[in-house]
C-alpha positions in Angstrom: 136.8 171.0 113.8 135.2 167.6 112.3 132.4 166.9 109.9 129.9 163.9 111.7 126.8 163.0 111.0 124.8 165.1 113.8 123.1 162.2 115.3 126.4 161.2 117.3 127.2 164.2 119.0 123.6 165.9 119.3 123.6 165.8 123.0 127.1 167.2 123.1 125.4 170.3 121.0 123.0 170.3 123.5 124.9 170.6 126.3 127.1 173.4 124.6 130.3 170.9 125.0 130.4 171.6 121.4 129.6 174.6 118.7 127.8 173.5 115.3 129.9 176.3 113.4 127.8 175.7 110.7 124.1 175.1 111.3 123.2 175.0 107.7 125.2 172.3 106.4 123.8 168.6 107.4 125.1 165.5 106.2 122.0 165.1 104.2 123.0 167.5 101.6 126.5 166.3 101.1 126.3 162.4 101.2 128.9 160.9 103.1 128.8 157.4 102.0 128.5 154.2 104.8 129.9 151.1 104.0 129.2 147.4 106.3 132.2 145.0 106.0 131.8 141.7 107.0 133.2 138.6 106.6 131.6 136.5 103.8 129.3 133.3 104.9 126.0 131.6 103.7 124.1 133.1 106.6 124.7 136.7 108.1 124.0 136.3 111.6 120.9 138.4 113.0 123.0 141.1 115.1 124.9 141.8 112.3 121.3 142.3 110.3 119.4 143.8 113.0 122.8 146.4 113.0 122.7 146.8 109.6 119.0 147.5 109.4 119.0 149.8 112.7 121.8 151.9 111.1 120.0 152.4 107.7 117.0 153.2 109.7 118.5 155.8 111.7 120.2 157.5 108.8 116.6 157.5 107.0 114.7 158.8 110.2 117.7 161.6 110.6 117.4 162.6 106.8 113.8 163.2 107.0 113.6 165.0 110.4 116.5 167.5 108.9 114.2 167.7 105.6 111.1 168.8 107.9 113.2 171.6 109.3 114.1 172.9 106.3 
């Protein structure tokens, strides 16, 4: 049993590989917090930014599709 955010092993859920044992309890209503560590320079390279924005993005875009369901 594990507690992940949905969006990484949807297609697992999908395919029945694996059971959501409890379909009413998302990530969005207990926050599990995300934290970027990188090392400190004058410039963050734009990977790491695109990353960084891509990952907030995706949490956002998860967040409010759960919220329609609801």
């Amino acid at each position: 049993m594990t507690y992940i955010p949905e969006f990484l092993c949807r297609n697992l859920i999908e395919e029945g590989r694996l059971i959501h044992i409890l379909p009413s309890l998302y990530a969005s209503q207990v926050p599990i917090p995300v934290s970027f560590i990188y090392p400190e320079r004058d410039l963050m390279p734009r990977q790491l930014r695109a990353f960084i924005d891509f990952t907030i993005t995706r949490f956002q875009d998860d967040i409010q599709r759960r919220k329609k369901d609801n």
